[in-house]
Kinemage of the C-alpha trace (Angstrom):
@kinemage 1
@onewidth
@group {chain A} dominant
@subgroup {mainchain}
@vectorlist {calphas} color= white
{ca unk a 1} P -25.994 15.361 -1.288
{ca unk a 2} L -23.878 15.002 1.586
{ca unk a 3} L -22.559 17.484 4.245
{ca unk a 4} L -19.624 17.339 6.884
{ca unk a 5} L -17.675 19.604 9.006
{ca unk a 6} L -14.664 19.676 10.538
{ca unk a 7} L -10.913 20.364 10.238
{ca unk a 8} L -9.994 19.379 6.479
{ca unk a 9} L -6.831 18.185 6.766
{ca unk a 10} L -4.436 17.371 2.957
{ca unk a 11} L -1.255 16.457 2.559
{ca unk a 12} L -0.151 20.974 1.935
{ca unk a 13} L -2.459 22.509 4.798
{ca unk a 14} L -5.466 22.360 6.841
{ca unk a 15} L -8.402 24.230 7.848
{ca unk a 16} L -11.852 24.107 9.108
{ca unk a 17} L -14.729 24.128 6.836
{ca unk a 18} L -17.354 22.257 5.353
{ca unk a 19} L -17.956 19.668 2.577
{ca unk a 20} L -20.314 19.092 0.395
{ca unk a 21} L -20.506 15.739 -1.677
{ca unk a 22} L -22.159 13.501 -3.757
{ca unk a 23} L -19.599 10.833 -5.094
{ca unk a 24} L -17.126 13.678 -6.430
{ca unk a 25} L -16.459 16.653 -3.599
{ca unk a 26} L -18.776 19.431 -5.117
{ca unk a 27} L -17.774 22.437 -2.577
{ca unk a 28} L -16.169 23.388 0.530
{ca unk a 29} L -17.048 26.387 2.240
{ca unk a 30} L -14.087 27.485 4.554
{ca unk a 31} L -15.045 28.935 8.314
{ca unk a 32} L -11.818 31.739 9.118
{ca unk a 33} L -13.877 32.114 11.876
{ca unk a 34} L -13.579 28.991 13.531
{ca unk a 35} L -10.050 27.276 13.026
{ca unk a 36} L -9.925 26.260 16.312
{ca unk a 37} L -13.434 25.123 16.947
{ca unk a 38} L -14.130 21.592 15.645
{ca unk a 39} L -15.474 18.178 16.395
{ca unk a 40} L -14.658 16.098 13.134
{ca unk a 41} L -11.068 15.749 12.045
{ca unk a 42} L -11.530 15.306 8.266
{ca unk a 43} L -8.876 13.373 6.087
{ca unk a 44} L -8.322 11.697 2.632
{ca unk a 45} L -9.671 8.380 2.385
{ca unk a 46} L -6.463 5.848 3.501
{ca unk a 47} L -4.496 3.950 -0.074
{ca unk a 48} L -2.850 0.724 0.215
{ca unk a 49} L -0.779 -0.575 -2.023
{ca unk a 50} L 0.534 -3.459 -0.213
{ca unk a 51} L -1.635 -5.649 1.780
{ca unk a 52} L -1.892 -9.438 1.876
{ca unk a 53} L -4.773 -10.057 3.678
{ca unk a 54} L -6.745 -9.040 6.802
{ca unk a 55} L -9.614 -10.138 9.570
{ca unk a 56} L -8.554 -14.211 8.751
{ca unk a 57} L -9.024 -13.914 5.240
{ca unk a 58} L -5.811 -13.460 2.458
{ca unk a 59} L -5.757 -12.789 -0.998
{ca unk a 60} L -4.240 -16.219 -2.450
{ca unk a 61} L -7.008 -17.920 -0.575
{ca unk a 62} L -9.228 -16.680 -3.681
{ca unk a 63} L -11.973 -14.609 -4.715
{ca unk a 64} L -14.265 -14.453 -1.637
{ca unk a 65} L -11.571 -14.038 0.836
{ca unk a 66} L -9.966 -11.341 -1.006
{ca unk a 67} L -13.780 -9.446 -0.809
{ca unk a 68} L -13.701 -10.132 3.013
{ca unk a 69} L -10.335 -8.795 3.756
{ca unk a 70} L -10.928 -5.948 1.563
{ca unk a 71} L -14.481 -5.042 3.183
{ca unk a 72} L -12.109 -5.373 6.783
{ca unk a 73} L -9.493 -2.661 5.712
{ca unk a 74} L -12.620 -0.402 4.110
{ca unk a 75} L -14.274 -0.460 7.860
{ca unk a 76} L -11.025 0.501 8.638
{ca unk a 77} L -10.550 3.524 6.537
{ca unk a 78} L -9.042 2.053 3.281
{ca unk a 79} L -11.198 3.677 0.237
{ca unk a 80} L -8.577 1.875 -2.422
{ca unk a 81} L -6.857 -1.218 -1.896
{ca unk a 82} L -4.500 -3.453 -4.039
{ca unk a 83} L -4.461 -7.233 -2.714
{ca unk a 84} L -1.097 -8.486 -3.126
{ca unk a 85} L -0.663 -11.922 -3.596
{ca unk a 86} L 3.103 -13.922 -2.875
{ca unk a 87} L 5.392 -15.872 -4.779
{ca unk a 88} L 3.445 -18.810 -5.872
{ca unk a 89} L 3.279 -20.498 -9.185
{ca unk a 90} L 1.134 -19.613 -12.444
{ca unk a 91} L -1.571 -21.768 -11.355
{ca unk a 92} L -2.459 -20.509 -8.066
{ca unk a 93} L -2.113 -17.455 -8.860
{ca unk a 94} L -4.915 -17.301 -11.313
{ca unk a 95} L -6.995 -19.854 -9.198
{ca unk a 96} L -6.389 -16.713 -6.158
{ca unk a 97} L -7.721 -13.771 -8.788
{ca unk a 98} L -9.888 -15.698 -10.975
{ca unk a 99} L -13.246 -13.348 -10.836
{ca unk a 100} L -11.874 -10.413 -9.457
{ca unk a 101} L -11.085 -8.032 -12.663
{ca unk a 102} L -14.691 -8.598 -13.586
{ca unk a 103} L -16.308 -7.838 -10.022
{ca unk a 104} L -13.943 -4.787 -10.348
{ca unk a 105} L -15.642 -3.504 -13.348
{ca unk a 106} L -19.388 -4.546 -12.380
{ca unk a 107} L -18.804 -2.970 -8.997
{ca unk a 108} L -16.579 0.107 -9.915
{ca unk a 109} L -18.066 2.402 -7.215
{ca unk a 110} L -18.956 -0.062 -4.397
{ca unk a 111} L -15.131 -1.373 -4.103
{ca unk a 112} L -12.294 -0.311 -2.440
{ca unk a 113} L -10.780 -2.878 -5.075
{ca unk a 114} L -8.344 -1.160 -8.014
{ca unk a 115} L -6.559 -3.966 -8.867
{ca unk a 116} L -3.607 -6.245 -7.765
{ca unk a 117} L -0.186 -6.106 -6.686
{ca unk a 118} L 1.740 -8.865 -7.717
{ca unk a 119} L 4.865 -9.491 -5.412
{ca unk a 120} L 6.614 -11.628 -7.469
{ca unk a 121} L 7.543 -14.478 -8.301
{ca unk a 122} L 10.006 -12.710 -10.405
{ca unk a 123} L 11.785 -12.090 -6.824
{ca unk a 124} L 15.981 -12.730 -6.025
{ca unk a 125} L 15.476 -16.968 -4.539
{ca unk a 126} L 18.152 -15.630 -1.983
{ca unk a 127} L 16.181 -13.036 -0.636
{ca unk a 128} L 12.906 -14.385 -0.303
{ca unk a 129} L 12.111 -13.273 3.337
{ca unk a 130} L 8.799 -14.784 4.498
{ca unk a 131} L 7.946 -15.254 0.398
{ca unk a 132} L 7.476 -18.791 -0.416
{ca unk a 133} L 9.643 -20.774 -2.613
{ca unk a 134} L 8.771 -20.629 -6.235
{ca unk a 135} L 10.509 -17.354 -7.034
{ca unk a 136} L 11.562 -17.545 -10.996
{ca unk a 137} L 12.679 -15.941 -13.575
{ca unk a 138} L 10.661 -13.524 -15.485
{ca unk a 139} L 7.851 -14.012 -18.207
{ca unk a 140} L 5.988 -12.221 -19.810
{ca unk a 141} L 2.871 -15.188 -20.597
{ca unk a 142} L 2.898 -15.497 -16.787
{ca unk a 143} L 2.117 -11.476 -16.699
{ca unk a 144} L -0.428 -11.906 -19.438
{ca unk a 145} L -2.233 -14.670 -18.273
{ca unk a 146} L -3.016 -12.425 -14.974
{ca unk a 147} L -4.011 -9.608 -16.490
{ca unk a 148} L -6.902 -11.383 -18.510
{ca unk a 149} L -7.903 -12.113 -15.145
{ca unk a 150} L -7.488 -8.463 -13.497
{ca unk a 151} L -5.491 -5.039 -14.180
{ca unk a 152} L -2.086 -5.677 -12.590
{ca unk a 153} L -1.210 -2.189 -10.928
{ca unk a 154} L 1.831 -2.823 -9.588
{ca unk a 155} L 4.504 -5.676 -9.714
{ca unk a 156} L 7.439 -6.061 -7.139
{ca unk a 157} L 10.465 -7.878 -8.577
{ca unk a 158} L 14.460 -7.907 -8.519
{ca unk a 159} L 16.034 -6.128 -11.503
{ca unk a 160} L 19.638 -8.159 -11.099
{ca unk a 161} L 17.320 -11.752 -12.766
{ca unk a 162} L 18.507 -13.161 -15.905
{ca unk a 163} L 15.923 -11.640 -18.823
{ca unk a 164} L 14.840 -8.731 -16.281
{ca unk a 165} L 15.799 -5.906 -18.329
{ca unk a 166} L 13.297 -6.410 -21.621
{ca unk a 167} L 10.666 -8.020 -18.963
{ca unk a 168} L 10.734 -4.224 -17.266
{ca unk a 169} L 10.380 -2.473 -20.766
{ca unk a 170} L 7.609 -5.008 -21.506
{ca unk a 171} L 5.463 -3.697 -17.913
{ca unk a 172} L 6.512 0.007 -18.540
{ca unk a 173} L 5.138 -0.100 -21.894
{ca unk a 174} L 2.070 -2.011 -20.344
{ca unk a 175} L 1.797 0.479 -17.663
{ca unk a 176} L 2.491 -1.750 -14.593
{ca unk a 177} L 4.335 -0.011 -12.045
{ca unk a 178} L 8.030 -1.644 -11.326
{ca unk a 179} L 9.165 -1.792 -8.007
{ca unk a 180} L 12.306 -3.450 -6.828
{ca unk a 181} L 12.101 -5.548 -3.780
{ca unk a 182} L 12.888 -8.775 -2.610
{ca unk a 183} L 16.195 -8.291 -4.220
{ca unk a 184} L 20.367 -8.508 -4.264
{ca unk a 185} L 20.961 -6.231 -6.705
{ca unk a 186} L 23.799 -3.613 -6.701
{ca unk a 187} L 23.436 0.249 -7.055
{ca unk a 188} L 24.480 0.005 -10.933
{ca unk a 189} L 21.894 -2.227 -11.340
{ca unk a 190} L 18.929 -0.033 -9.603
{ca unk a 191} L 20.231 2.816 -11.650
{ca unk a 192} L 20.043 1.281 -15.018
{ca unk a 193} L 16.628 0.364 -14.246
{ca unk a 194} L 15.493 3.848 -12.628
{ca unk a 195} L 16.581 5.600 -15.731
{ca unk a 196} L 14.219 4.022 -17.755
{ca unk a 197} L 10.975 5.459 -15.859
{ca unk a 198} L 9.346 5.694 -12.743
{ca unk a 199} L 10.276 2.744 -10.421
{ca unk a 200} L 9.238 2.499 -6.824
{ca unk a 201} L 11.017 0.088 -3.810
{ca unk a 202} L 9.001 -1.991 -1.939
{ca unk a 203} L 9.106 -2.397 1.878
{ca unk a 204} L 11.851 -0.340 1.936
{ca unk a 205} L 14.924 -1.565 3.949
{ca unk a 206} L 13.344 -5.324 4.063
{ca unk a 207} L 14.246 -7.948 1.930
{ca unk a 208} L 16.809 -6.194 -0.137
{ca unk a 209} L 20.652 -4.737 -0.601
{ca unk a 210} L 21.573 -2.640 2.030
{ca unk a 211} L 23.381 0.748 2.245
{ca unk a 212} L 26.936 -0.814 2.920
{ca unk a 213} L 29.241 2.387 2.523
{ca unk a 214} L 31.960 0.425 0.908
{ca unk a 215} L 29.305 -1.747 -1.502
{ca unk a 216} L 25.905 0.357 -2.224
{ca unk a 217} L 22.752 -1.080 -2.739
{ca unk a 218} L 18.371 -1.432 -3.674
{ca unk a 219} L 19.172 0.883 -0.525
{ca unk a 220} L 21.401 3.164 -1.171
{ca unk a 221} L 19.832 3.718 -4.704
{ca unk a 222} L 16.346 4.338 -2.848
{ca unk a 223} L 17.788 7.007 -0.692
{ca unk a 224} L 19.981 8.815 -3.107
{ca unk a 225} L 17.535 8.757 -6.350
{ca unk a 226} L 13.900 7.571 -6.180
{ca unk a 227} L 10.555 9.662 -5.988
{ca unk a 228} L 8.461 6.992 -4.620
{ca unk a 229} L 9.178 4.336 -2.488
{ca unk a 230} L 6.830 2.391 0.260
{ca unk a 231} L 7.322 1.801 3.920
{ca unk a 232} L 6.228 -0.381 6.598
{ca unk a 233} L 5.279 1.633 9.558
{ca unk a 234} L 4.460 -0.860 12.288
{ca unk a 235} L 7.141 0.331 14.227
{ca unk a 236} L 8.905 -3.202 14.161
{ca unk a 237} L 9.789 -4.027 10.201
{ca unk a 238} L 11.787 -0.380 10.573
{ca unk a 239} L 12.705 1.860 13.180
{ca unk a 240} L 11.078 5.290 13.897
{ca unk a 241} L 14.278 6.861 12.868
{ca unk a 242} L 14.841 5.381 9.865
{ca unk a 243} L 11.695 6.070 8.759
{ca unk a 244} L 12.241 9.910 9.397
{ca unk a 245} L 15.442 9.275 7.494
{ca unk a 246} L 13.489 7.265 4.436
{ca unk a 247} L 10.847 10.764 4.762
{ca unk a 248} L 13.744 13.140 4.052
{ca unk a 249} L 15.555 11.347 1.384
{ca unk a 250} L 12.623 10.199 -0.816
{ca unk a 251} L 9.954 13.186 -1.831
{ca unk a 252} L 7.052 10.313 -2.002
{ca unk a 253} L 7.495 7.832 0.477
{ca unk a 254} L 4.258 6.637 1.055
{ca unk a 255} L 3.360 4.055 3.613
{ca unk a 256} L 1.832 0.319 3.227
{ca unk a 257} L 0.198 -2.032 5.682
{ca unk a 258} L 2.052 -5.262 4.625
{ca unk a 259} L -1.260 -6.800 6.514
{ca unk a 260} L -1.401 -10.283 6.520
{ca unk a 261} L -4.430 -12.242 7.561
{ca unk a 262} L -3.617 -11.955 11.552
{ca unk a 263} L -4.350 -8.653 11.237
{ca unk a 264} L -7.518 -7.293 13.260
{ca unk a 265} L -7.308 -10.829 14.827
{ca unk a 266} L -6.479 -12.075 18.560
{ca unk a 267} L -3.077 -12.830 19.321
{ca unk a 268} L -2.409 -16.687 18.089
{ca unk a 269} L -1.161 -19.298 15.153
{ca unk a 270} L -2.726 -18.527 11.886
{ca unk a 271} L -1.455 -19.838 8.352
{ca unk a 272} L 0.543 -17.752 6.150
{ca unk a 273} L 2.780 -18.608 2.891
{ca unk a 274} L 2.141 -22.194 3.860
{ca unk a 275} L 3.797 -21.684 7.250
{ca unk a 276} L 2.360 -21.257 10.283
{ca unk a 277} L 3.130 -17.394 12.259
{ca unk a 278} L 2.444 -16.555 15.667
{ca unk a 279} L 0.618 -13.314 16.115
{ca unk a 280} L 2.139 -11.978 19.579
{ca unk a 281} L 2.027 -8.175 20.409
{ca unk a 282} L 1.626 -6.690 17.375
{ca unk a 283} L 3.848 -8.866 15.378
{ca unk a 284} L 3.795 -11.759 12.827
{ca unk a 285} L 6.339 -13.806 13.274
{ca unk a 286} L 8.151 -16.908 11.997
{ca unk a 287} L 9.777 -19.816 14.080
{ca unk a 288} L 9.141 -16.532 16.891
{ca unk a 289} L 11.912 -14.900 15.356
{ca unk a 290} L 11.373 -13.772 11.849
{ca unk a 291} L 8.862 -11.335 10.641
{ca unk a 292} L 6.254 -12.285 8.075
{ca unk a 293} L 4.220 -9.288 6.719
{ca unk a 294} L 2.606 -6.952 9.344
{ca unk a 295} L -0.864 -7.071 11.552
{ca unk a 296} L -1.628 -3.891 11.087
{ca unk a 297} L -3.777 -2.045 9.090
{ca unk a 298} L -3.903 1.788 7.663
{ca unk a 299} L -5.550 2.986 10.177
{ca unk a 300} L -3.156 1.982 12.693
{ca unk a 301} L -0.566 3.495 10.364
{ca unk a 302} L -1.421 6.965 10.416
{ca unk a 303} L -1.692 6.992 14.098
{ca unk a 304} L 1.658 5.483 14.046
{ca unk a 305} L 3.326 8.288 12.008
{ca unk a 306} L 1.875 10.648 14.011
{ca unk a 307} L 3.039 9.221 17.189
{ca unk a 308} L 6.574 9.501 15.848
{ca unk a 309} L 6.353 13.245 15.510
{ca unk a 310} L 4.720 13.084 11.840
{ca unk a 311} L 2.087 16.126 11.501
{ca unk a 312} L -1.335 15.343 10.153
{ca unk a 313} L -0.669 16.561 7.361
{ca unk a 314} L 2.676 14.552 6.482
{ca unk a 315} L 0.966 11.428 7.610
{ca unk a 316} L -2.090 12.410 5.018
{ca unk a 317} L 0.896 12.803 2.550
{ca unk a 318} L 2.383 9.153 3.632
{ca unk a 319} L -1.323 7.521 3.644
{ca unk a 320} L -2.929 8.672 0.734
{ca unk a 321} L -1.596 11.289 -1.363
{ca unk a 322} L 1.409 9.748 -2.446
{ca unk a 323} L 0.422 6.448 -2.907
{ca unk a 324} L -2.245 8.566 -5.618
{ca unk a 325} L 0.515 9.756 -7.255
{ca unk a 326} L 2.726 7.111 -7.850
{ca unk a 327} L -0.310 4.936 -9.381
{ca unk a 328} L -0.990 7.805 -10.841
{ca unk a 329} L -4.862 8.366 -9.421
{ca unk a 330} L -5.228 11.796 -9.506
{ca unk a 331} L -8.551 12.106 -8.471
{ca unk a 332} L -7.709 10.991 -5.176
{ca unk a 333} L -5.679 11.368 -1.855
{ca unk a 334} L -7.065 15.202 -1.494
{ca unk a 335} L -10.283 16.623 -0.537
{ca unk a 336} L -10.522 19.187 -3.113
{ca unk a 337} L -13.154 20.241 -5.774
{ca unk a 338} L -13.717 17.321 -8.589
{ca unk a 339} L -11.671 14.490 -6.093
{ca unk a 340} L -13.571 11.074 -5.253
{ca unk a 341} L -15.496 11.598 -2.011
{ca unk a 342} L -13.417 8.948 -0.136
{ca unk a 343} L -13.100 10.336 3.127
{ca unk a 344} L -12.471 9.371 6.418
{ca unk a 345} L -13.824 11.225 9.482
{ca unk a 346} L -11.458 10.911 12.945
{ca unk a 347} L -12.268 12.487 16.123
{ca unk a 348} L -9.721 14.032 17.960
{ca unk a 349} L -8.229 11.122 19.368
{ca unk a 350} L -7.874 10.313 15.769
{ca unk a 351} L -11.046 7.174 16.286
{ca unk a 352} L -12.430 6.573 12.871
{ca unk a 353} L -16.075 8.026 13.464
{ca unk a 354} L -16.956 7.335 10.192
{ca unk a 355} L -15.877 6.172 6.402
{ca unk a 356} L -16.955 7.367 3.087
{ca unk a 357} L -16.516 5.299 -0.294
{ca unk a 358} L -17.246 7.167 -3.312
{ca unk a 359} L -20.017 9.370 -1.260
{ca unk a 360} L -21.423 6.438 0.478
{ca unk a 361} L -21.608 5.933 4.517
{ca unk a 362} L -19.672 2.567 4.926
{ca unk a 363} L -22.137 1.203 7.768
């Protein structure tokens, strides 16, 4: 059994107490006596639902990278993780997962693996970003051939594609988790599709319809209407007050690292989407001018919400909690009673100190 002290900070209060754990929180004794006396700042264990790659390793480089940039972001606080792979044909894309699903299940409690986010290919050809070019239309074989390989969590696509409509009922009834990104389509369009169930946006603001007053859009739809949405918080992909905006519009926005492989690595030329980006303070970038994914990491994240005026407990909210939610793991992004005992301890300058998966000290 493990204990820790320290203020306990969740996404709908704090205080300072103490926790005990095994690999499920089993008690926490609350100090009234000393809310202001503490050396451990406590929080949920960090969720990422959008995250390429990390340390010089990415997910479509295959099974062993994806372990390596997934043992990076745990160091770094991340207790669950979705690799996200890009728009790249059938055949790579199994090559990049093959092994995973099963390491998943044979490893259950060692991993900060859950499964995969697939961002695309099923993506708008004409808003492709930094996304390579092999965006098509949907199918459903190409969906099923993945998940023999590993449980597809979530899948980011653009509603407005030819044969999208029966391809979202198909993943709802499969329960993937729709998001619309990467995409052209109009207001009437997101609507239609955010009637139908729970849909999140992803990188909201980048890489889709804007919020043209005269000709609505992904955005506009996002802002007016959805529970969930993610965000990229570097501080570059969208400004600070946008994001505060994005916060007080959406009752879920959660935030995502968009990490590529540059991130946690020196400034310089690294390979990404079969282009080459130059890492130069604290951005990816393509041809020096366009931005390809983010070098940051969770971590980095949090503090960044909280140096734009978020409290600790909203950026708990936007770091773990939510993301829970929307993927619907309910056992985590709180320390409460009966939770998973992924934690993450800061000190006051908000340093990890240390990092708990499922109970265990990650050395």
């Amino acid at each position: 059994m493990n204990k820790i002290s320290g203020k306990i900070i969740n996404y709908d209060g704090s205080y300072t107490g103490t926790i005990e754990f095994s690999d499920k929180i089993e008690s926490i004794d609350i100090d009234k006596d000393k809310q202001s006396d503490f050396e451990n700042i406590i929080i949920p264990g960090f969720i990422d639902l959008h995250c390429h790659g990390g340390n010089g390793f990415d997910t479509m480089a295959g099974f062993s990278s994806i372990i390596e940039m997934s043992q990076y972001h745990l160091k770094q606080g991340t207790t669950t993780l979705l690799p996200t792979t890009l728009t790249a044909t059938l055949d790579d894309t199994v090559k990049a997962l093959e092994g995973l699903g099963d390491f998943i299940d044979q490893n259950n409690n060692l991993t900060n693996i859950l499964g995969v986010h697939l961002e695309g290919p099923f993506i708008n050809p004409n808003k492709l970003g930094a996304q390579p070019e092999y965006a098509q239309l949907p199918n459903i074989k190409f969906i099923e051939k993945i998940n023999d390989k590993v449980k597809i969590k979530v899948i980011t696509l653009a509603p407005e594609l030819e044969g999208a409509d029966s391809f979202i009922d198909y993943l709802i009834n499969n329960n993937i988790n729709v998001q619309i990104g990467h995409s052209l389509a109009d207001y009437n369009c997101c609507m239609k599709i955010m009637n139908k169930n729970k849909v999140g946006f992803t990188h909201l603001y980048n890489a889709m319809s804007g919020g043209d007053h005269r000709k609505p859009g992904v955005v506009t739809a996002a802002l007016r209407h959805a529970e969930f949405a993610e965000i990229i918080c570097d501080l570059y992909h969208v400004d600070q007050e946008n994001i505060h905006l994005a916060h007080k519009c959406i009752p879920k926005l959660y935030a995502i690292s968009d990490a590529i492989s540059a991130s946690g690595m020196p400034d310089g030329q690294y390979d990404f989407a079969n282009t080459k980006i130059t890492k130069k303070n604290g951005k990816a970038l393509i041809n020096f001018d366009v931005l390809a994914g983010s070098v940051i990491n969770m971590h980095d994240t949090f503090k960044n919400l909280v140096k734009i005026n978020f409290s600790l407990e909203k950026a708990v909210a936007m770091t773990s909690f939510n993301a829970a939610q929307y993927i619907s793991e309910n056992n985590k992004g709180k320390i409460d009673k009966g939770f998973c005992s992924n934690l993450v301890v800061l000190d006051k300058q908000l340093n990890i100190k240390k990092v708990y998966l499922h109970g265990s000290l990650i050395s």
